[in-house]
N, C-alpha and C positions, 0 to 999 in steps of 0.2 A: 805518600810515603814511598810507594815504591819507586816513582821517578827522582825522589833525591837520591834511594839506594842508589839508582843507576848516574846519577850526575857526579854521585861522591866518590865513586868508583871511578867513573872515565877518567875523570880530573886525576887524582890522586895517582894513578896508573901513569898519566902522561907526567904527572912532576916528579912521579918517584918518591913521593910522599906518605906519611900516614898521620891518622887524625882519629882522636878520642873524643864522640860525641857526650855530652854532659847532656842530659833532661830530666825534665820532671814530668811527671804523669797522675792525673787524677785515675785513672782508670782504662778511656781509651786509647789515648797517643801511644803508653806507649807499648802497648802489643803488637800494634802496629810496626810500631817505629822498628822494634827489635827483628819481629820476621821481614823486615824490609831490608835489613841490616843486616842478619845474621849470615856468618862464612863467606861474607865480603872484604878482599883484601887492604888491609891496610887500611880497613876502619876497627874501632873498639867503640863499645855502648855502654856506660853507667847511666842508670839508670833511676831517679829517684821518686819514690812511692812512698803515701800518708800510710805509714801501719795502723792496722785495722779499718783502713777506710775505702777499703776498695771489695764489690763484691767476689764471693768464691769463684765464679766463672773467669773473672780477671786475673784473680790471683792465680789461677793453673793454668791460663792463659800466657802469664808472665816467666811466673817462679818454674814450671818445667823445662822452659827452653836450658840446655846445656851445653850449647854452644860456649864455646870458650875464650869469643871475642862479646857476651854476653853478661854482663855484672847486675843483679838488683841491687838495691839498697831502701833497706825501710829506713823510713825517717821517723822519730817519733814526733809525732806536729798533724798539722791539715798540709791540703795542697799548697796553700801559701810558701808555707816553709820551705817546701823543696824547692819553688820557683825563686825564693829570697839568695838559696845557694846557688840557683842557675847562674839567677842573673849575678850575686854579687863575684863567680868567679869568670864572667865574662867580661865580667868591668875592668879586669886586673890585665892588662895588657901583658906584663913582662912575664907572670904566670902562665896565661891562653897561647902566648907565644914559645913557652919553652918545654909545654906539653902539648901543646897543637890540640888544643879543645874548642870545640866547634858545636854545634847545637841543630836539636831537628825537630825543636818545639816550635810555635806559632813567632815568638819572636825572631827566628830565619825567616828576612824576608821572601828566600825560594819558597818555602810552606806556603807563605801568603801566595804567590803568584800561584801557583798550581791547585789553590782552590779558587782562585779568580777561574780560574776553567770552569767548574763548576756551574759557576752560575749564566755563561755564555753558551751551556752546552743546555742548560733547562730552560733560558729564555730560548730558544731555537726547538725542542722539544715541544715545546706547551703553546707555542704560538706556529708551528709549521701547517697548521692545518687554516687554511685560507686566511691567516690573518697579515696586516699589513704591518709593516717597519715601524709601526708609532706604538703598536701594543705594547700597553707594560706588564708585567707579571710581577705579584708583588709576594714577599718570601717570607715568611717562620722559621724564624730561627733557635731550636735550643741552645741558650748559649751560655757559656762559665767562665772562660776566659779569652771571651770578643773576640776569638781568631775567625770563626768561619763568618761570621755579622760584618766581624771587619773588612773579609773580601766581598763582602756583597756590596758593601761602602765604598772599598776600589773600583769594582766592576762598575759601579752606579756612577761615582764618578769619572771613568774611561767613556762613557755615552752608551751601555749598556741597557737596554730601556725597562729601568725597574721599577716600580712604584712604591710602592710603601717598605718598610724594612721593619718588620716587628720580631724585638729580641723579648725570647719566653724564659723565662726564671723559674728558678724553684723556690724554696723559700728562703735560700743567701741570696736576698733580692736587691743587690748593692747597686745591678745597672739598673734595675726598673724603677729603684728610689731619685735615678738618677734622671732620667726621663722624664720622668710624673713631676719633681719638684727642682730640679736642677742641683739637688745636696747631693757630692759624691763622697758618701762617708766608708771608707772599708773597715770590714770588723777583725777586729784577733783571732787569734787561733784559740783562745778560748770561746768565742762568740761564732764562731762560724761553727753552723749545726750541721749533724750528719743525716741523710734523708736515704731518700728510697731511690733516689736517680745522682750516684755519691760522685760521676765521673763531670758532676755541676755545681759539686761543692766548696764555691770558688768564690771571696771575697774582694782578694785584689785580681783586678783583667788584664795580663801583661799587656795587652794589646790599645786597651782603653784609650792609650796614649797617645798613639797615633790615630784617632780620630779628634779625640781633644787640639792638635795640633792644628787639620782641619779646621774645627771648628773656629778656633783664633786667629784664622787669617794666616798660617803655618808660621805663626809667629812663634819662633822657639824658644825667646825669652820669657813670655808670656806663659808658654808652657811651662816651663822651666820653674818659672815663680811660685802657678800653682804646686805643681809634685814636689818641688824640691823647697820649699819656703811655707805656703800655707797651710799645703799634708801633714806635713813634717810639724807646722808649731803647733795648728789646730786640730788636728786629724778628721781635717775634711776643707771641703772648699764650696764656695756656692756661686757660680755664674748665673745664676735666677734671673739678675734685674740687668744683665748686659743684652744687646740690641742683637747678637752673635745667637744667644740662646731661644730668644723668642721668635727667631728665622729659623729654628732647627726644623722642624717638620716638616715647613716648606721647602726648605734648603736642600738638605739631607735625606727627608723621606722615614726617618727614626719614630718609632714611637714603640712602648713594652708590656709585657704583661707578665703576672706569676701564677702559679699554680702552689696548690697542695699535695699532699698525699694523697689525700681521701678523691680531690679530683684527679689523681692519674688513675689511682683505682677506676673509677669508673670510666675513665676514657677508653684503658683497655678493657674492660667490660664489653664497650661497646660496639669493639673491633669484629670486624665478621669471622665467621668458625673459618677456621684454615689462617689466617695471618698473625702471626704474630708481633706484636709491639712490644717492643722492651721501656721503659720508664722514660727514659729521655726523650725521645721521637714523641712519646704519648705530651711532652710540653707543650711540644708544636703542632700537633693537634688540636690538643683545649684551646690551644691561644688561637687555632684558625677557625674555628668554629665560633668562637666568641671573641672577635675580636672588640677592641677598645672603638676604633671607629671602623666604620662601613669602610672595607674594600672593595663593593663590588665597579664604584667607579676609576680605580686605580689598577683591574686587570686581576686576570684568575690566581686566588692564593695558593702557595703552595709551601709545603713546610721543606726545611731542611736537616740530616742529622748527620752526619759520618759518611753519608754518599749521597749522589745526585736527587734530588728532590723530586717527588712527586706530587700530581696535581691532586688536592684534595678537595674531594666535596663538600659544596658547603650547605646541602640538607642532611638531615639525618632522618632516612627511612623509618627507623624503628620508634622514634618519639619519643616522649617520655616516659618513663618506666614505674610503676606507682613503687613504692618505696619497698612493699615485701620483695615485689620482684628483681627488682635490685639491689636489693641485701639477697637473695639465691643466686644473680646473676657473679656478685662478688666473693661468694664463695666457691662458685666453681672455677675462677679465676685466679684461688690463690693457691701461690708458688708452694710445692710439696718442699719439704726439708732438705739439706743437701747433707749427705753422707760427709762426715771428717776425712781428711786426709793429712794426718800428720807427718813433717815433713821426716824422710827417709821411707815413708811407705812406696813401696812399688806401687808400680802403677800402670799401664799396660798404653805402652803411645799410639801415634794413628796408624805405624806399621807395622803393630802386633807386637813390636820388642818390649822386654821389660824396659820400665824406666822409673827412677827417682827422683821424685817429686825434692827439688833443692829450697829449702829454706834462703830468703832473701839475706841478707845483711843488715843488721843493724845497725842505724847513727842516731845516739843519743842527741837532743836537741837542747843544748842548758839554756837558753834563753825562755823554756817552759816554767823553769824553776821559777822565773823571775814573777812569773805571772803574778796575778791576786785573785784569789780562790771566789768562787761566786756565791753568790749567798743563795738563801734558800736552801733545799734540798739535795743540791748537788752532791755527788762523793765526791772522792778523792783516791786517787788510784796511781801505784807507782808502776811505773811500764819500763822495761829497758835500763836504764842506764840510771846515773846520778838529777833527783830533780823530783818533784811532785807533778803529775799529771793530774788538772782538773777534766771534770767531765761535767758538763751540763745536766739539768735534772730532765728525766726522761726519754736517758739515753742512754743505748746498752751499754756495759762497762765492755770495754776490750779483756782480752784472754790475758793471762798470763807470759811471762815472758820465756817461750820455749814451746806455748800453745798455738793450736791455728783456730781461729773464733771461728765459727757456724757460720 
């Protein structure tokens, strides 16, 4: 992020230009995106964010900045919906053209190349200790919406020497379904569930597509057919029984795994005293630990989350845990409560000043309205604006409209 700040800035400086980035954010992009961005000339950031679905650390991550080339905006929806609005106002040429709207989400292909570094800077890392040019290192990757997986699929194919590529899921397990049986079904915004690691809460993979592409011999009709023709009538597609998909493993190097709650809890359980792991990282863990097939013949694994990978072990010293001790061990591991901070509370920023905590922006979503409500025990809950908001059963209600949820 920070090397687009400075790419978007030199350009825009030499044309005399300026440019309104449009994104969407589960969680992490875009705190990022915005301190990369913010008090940069002759750029502007809207920003678009799932209300209620991003945790409190994110959210005063985001919602404090007050920069004033800085805009949030909740969306009431999942991650989906905001990326439905990226993309569909990037689609609109004579609009993106007469407001100079530009993007710093994984769909810029500059995003894509500048974590293609990444992965050239970990092979070189993990293998500089007497090994030779043919090592491969094979990667873990937590992943929502296939951007950083996708540049390991770049890098792999630029002759990067990578071995296997395992993308770890949470339980909107839409790429590993896709993997395991070749059905790539994405779910709705009422079906996509809210979990413990929410900045993976991710149905459709903007990026998917450009591996699909690959995959078909970069035949873009081909592509084309599925996303825009099969998706569209069937709401799914299945390359199963093509000769393209039964080469994948070998071809590509792909293959996934998901995870639970109840296994990130214990993963981070079983984190040594002093490191912390946050939820997502903890995917690419589980998943390197227990992988699907034996990587020890494809080179040392190593997980990837938000920055450059480290090489992970793959015994675990401490064994297994008989079950009391691991119900102790998981509740010394669980997250104390976090204090409300409603918005206009002060709040005290990193350089001592007062500051106020700025409530995001609302956009009602009516295409929610449209939904059909799920059966069972679900509620029903109106958020924000005109329209019914379903919630699945077993899952917190969001606050009120004017509240900040816990």
């Amino acid at each position: 992020m920070q090397l687009l700040g400075e790419l978007f800035e030199y350009e825009l400086t030499r044309r005399g230009d300026w440019l309104t980035i449009v994104g969407a954010t589960s969680g992490d992009t875009g705190s990022s995106a915005e301190y990369a961005l913010r008090g940069r000339r002759g750029l502007s950031v809207v920003m678009l964010t799932p209300a209620g679905r991003m945790t409190a650390f994110q959210r005063a991550q985001m919602f404090s900045l007050l920069d004033e080339n800085i805009v949030n905006v909740a969306v009431d929806g999942v991650f989906d919906d905001c990326q439905d609005l990226v993309k569909a106002v990037n689609m609109d040429a004579d609009f993106k053209a007469t407001w100079h709207v530009g993007a710093v989400n994984s769909i810029n292909w500059a995003r894509l190349l500048a974590q293609v570094c990444y992965y050239v800077a970990t092979w070189l890392r993990v293998t500089e200790e007497g090994a030779d040019a043919s090592s491969k290192v094979s990667v873990v990757v937590p992943s929502g919406n296939f951007g950083n997986v996708c540049a390991a699929h770049i890098a792999r194919q630029m002759g990067v020497p990578l071995g296997t590529l395992v993308v770890a899921t949470n339980e909107n397990d839409v790429l590993d379904e896709f993997f395991r049986t070749g059905v790539y079904r994405p779910r709705s915004s009422a079906d996509t569930l809210a979990t413990s690691s929410p900045s993976m809460d991710i149905s459709k993979a903007s990026n998917f597509e450009r591996f699909i592409f690959d995959l078909l011999g970069r035949d873009g009709d081909a592509t084309r057919a599925l996303f825009d023709d099969a998706l569209a009538r069937d709401g799914y597609f299945d390359p199963s029984g093509t000769p393209e998909f039964a080469s994948l493993r070998d071809t590509y190097g792909f293959t996934s795994g998901t995870s639970s709650h109840a296994d990130r809890l214990a993963e981070i359980a079983r984190t040594e005293k002093g490191e912390r792991l946050p939820s997502r990282p903890a995917h690419g863990r589980r998943r390197a630990r227990r992988p699907r097939a034996p990587l020890a013949d494809r080179g040392p694994a190593c997980r990837h989350g938000d920055r450059p990978a480290r090489q992970v072990r793959r015994d675990n010293s401490r064994g297994h845990r008989p079950p009391a001790a691991r119900a102790r061990a998981l509740r010394r591991h669980r997250r104390p409560r976090r204090a409300r901070h409603p918005a206009g509370q002060l709040r005290r920023g990193p350089q001592g000043a007062d500051r106020r905590a700025r409530a995001p922006r609302r956009l009602s979503f009516p295409s929610l309205a449209e939904a059909r409500a799920p059966t069972g025990e679900a509620a029903r809950f109106r958020i924000g604006g005109p329209g019914p908001r379903y919630i699945l059963p077993r899952m917190r209600p969001r606050a009120e409209a004017g509240q900040v949820p816990r």
